[in-house]
Structure formats: structure tokens, C-alpha cells
C-alpha positions as CSV (number, residue, x, y, z in Angstrom):
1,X,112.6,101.2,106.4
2,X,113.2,104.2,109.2
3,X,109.8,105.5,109.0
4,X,106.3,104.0,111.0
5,X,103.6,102.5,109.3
6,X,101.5,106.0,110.2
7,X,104.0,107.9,108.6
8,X,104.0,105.8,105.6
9,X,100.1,105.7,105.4
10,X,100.1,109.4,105.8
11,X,102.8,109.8,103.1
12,X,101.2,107.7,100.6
13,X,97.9,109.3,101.3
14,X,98.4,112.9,100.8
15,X,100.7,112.2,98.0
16,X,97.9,110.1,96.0
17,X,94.7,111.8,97.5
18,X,97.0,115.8,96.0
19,X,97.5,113.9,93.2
20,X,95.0,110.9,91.9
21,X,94.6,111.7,88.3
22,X,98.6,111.8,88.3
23,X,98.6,108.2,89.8
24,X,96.0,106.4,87.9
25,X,97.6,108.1,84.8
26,X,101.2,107.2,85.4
27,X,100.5,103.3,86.4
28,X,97.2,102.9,85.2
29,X,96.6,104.0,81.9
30,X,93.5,102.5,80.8
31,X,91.8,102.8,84.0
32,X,92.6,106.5,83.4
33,X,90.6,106.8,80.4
34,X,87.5,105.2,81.6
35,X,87.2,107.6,84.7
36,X,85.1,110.7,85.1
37,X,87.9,113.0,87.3
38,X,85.2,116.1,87.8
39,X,83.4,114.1,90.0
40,X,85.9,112.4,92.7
41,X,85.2,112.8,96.7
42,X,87.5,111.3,98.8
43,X,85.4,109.2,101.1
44,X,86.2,108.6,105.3
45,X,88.6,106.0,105.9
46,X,86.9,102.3,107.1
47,X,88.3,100.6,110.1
48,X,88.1,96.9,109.6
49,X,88.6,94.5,112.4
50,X,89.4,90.8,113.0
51,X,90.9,91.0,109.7
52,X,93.4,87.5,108.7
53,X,94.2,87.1,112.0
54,X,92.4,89.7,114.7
55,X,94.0,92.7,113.2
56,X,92.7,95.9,112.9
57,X,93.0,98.2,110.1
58,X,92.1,101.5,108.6
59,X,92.0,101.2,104.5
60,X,94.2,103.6,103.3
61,X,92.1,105.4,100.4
62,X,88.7,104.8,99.3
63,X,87.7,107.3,95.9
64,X,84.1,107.6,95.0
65,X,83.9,108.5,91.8
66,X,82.6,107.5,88.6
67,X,83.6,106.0,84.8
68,X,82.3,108.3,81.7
69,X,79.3,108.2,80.1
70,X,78.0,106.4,83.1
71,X,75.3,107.9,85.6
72,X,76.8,105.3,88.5
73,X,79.4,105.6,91.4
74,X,81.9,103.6,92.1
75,X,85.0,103.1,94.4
76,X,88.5,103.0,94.0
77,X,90.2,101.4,96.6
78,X,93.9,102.2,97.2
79,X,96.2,100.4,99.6
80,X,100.0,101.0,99.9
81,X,101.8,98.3,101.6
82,X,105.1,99.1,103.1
83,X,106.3,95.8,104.7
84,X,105.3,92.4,103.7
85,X,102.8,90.8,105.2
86,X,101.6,86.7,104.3
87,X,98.4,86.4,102.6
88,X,97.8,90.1,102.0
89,X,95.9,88.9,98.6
90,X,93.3,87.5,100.6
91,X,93.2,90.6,102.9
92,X,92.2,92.7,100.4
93,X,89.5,90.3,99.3
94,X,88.3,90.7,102.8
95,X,88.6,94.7,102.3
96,X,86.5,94.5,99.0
97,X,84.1,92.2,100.5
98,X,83.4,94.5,103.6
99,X,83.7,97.6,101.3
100,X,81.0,96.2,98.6
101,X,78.7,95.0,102.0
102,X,78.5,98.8,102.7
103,X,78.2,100.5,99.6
104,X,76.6,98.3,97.3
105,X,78.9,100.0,94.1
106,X,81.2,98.2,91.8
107,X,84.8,98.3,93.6
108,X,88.5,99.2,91.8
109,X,90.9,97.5,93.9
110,X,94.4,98.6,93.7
111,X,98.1,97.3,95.9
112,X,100.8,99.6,96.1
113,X,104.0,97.6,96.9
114,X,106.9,99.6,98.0
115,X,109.3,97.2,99.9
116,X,112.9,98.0,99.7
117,X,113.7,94.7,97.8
118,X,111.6,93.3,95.3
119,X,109.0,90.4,95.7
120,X,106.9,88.3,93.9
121,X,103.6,89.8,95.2
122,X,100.1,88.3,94.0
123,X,97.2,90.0,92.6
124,X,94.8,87.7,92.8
125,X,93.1,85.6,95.1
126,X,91.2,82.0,93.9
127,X,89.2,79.8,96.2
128,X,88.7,76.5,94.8
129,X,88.0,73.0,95.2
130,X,89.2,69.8,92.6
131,X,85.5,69.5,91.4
132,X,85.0,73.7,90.8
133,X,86.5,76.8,90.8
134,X,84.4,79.4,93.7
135,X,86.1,82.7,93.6
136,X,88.4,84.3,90.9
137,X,89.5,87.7,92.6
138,X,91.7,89.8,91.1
139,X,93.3,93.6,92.2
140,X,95.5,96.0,90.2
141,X,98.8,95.9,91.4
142,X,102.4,98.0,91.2
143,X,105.5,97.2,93.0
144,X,107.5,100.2,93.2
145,X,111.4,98.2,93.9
146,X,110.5,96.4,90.2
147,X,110.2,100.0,87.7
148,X,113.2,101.4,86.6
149,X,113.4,105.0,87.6
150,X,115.5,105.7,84.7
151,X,112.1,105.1,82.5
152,X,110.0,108.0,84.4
153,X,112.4,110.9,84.8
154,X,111.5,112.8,81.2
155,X,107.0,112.5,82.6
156,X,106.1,115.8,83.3
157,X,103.9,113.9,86.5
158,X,104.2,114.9,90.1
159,X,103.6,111.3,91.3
160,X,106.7,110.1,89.2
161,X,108.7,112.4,90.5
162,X,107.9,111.5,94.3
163,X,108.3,107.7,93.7
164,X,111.7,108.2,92.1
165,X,112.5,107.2,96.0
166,X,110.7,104.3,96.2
167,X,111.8,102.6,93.0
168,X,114.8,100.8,92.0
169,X,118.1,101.8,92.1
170,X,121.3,101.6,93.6
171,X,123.5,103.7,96.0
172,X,125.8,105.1,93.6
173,X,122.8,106.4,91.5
174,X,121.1,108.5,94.7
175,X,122.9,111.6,93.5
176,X,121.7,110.9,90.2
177,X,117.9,110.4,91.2
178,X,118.2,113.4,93.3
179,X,119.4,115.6,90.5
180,X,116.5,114.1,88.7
181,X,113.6,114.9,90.8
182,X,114.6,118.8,91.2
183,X,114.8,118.7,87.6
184,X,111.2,117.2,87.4
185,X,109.9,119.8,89.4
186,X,110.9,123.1,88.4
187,X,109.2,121.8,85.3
188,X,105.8,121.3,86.6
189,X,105.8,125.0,87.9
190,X,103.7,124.4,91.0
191,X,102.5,125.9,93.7
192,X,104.6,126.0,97.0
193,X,102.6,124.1,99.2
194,X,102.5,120.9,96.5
195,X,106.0,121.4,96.3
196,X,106.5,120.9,99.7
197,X,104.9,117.8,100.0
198,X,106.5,116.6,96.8
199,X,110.2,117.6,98.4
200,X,109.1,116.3,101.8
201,X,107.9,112.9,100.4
202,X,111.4,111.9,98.4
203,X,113.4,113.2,101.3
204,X,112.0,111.1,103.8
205,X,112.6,107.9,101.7
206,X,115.7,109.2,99.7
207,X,118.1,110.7,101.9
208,X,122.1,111.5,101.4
209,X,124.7,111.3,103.5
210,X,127.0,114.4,103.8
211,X,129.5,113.3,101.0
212,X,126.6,112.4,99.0
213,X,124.4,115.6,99.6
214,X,127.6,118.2,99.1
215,X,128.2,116.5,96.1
216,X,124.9,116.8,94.8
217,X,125.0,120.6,95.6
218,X,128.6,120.8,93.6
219,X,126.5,119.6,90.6
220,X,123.6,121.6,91.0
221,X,125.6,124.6,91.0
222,X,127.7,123.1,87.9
223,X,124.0,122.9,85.8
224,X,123.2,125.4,83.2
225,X,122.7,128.4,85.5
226,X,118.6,128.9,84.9
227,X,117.7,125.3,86.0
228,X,120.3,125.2,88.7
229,X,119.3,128.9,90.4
230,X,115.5,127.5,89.9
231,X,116.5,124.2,91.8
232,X,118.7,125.8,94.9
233,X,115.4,128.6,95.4
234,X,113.2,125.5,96.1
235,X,115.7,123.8,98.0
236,X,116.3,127.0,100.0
237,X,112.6,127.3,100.2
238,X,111.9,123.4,101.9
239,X,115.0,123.8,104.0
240,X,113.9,127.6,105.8
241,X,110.2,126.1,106.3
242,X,112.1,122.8,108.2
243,X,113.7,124.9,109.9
244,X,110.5,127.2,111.3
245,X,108.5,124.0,112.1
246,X,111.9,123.0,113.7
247,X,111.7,126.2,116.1
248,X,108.0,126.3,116.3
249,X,107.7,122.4,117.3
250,X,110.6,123.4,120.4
251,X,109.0,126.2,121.1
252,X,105.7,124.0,121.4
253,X,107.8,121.7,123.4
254,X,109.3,124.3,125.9
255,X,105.9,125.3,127.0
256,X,104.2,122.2,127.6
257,X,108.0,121.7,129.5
258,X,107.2,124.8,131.4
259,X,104.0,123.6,132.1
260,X,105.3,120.3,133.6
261,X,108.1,121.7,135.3
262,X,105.4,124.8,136.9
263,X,102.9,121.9,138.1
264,X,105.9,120.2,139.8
265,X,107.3,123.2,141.2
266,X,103.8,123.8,142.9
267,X,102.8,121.1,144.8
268,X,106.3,121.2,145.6
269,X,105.1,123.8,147.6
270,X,101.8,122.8,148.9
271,X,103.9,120.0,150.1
272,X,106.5,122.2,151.9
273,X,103.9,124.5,153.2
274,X,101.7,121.7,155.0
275,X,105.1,120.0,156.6
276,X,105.8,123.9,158.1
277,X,102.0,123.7,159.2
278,X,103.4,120.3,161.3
279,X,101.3,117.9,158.6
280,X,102.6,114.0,159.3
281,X,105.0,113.0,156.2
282,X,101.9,109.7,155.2
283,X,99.3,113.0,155.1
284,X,101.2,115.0,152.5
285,X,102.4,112.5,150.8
286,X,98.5,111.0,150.1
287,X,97.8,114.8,149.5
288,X,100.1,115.7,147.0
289,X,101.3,112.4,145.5
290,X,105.0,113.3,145.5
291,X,107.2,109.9,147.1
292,X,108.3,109.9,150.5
293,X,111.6,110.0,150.1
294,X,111.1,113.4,148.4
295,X,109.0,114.3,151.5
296,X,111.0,113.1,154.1
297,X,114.4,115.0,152.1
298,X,111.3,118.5,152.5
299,X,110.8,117.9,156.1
300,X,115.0,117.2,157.1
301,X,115.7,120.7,155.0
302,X,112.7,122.5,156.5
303,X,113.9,121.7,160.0
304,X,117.7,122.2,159.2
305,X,116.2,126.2,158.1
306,X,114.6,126.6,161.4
């Protein structure tokens, strides 16, 4: 996977904290039902340490909500895993443990699996002995590689759409999948900035190369003309904002440049101005922290302009 573990926790975050009645709904059903979604606060992120093996860690999403009918709160605890790591089941007993130490609250644990090739991930952990059975502890699970993508393209959800990129499928169907998600939302009609995030979530884990992407634009343009016009405006739209955070992130990038290069270019010449004073090379370079090579190179051109 190109992208850092950050940039996947970030992803995954904003996608499922924009979006959490969408997720539970679309792989969680009959949690869904059960949960009161007027009352939901997204609580801070916990940084667990010494975790399996001297790690440290931030949980990814902790909900506070509650079920209906019920005057209680509880937690939802959400972690997306990205790579594999060994004995992650018992990691997340170590989360809930450490989470339920804190809050007192009845806990929903739920793994996110989104390798890019399908595992046979756990989710459970048991500790036992032959004379009796200690701990039975169990965690909703999805793994993304294992659902067909085929079987969530006609959902009118936003979190389907997105995760179209993480599930299974094969190269020649990214055109395909593509095609799909633009299709997916024009229909849910919303607003620009959740369409953004939407666009800017499947393009960073679906991406086309240039055959691929100018033959997805040929078939775009070949769709009944309403859906395709609809399709191209948000394209058009993601691309122009890329391309102002392109010029605004340079722009950012020339003045802290300028910056640099202005520092340099001054104690360039305090440096030059105390070796005209007659300053000995070891005093300005202790001054001014530039190397003495550079200041020795100051002091030869200095007396070659005199």
C-alpha cells in the first residue's frame, strides 16, 4: 500500500467519523437498529502504550453514544487495520481492557481489515487452561479484500461507495469500479465538501494509469448525457480544488524557502562584514555558525576585492 499508516488512520477516520450511521448500517445491520444516532459525540483519541510488545498507539475512533430505550452510554470502538500485524486479536483485548478501566461503560468493539490480499483474520480472543475456560472475547469484524464490490454498487450509502477501493477486485475491473462510484454519487446529491472527501478517499486507494483513466473518461462521456454531464462537473470540481491546494501548498513552500534562503543570505553578511572588520576566520565562524571552508572561501574573495 503507497500511503503511511497516518494517512490511512486519517482516511479511515474522517470517512467513518462524516459518516457513522452509514457504516454501522452498511456492515452492521443489527447493531444499527439497536443504536440511538441523536445522541453520538465523538470522544478524544486514547494513546495506549507498551501495548503487545512496547508499542504505542492512538485508537483510531472511540463513539460515545447510546442503544434505544436505554438511559446509559456506551462506546463504540472502531479500529481500521491497514497492514497485518500478529496477535492483533489480543491487542484489541488490551484496547477494550484499558478503554473499559477508564470509562466504566459497556464497550462495541469493532476491526476494520483492509489489506490488499485477503486473510484469515480472528475475531476473538480465548484464554484458557485444560481444566477451564478464563476469557471468551469476541470483536465485530469486516475485511474489506473478502466483499464483492459488485454486491454494494446499487446502496444509495456514501461509505459503500468510498470502500468500492478497498474491496475486491481485479485490474481489469478498476475502470468498471470507477464508473461505479461516480455513478453512486451523483445519486446521493451531497454537499461539495462530503463529496470531496468521498472523491479524495477512493482516489487515493484506486488510482488509474493513463490508459486506464482516458478510457474511463471515453465512457463517461459515452453515458446517457444527464448522468455523464453530472459525473464530469464533480470530477472537474475535485480536480480545480487539487489543483488550488497544489498552488497554495508551493506557494506555502516558496516562502518558508524564501525565509531559509533570507536567513542564509544574512549571516552571510554578518560573516563578510566582521572578516572586513579584520575578525580571525575561528571568531566568525563560532559567531555565525557557517563552516570554515565557507569562511575561509569569504576572507580569499574579500581580500582578492581589495
Amino acid at each position: 500500500m503507497g500511503e503511511s499508516r497516518t494517512d490511512h488512520d486519517r482516511l479511515f477516520k474522517e470517512l467513518i467519523s462524516n459518516f457513522f450511521e452509514e457504516f454501522m448500517l452498511l456492515f452492521f445491520p443489527e447493531a444499527c437498529e439497536q443504536i440511538n444516532f441523536k445522541n453520538v459525540r465523538f470522544l478524544p483519541q486514547e494513546l495506549f502504550t507498551d501495548v503487545t510488545g512496547g508499542d504505542k498507539h492512538e485508537v483510531d475512533l472511540l463513539v460515545e453514544t447510546q442503544l434505544k430505550g436505554e438511559d446509559s452510554l456506551i462506546i463504540i470502538h472502531i479500529e481500521a487495520q491497514s497492514t497485518y500485524q500478529h496477535h492483533f486479536n489480543e491487542r484489541m483485548f488490551v484496547y477494550f481492557s484499558r478503554i473499559f478501566q477508564k470509562h466504566r461503560r459497556k464497550i462495541l468493539p469493532i476491526a476494520i481489515f483492509s489489506y490488499e490480499t485477503p486473510r484469515a483474520e480472528p475475531n476473538s480472543y480465548t484464554l484458557t487452561f485444560p481444566f477451564v475456560d478464563i476469557l471468551q472475547f469476541n470483536y465485530l469484524s469486516v475485511e474489506l479484500k473478502k466483499k464483492n464490490w459488485r454486491e454494494y454498487i446499487r446502496q444509495e450509502n456514501p461509505v459503500a461507495a468510498a470502500l468500492l477501493s478497498k474491496m475486491g477486485y481485479t485490474n481489469d475491473e478498476k475502470v468498471e469500479i470507477k464508473k461505479e462510484f461516480f455513478r453512486i454519487l451523483i445519486r446521493l446529491e451531497l454537499d461539495p465538501a462530503k463529496q470531496t472527501l468521498l472523491t479524495g478517499f477512493f482516489e487515493t486507494y484506486l488510482t488509474l494509469n493513463e490508459e486506464e483513466e482516458h478510457k474511463f473518461r471515453e465512457e463517461v462521456k459515452a453515458m446517457e448525457p444527464k448522468e455523464g454531464e453530472k459525473i464530469m462537473e464533480v470530477i472537474t470540481s475535485y480536480e480545480r480544488k487539487g489543483i488550488e491546494l497544489g498552488r497554495k501548498e508551493g506557494i506555502e513552500q516558496g516562502i518558508e524557502k524564501g525565509i531559509e534562503q533570507g536567513i542564509e543570505q544574512g549571516v552571510a553578511l554578518v560573516a563578510k562584514r566582521m572578516l572586513a572588520q579584520g575578525k580571525e576566520v575561528e571568531e566568525v565562524v563560532t559567531f555565525t555558525g557557517l563552516s570554515t571552508d565557507k569562511i575561509v572561501r569569504m576572507k580569499k574573495e574579500i581580500g582578492k576585492a581589495n
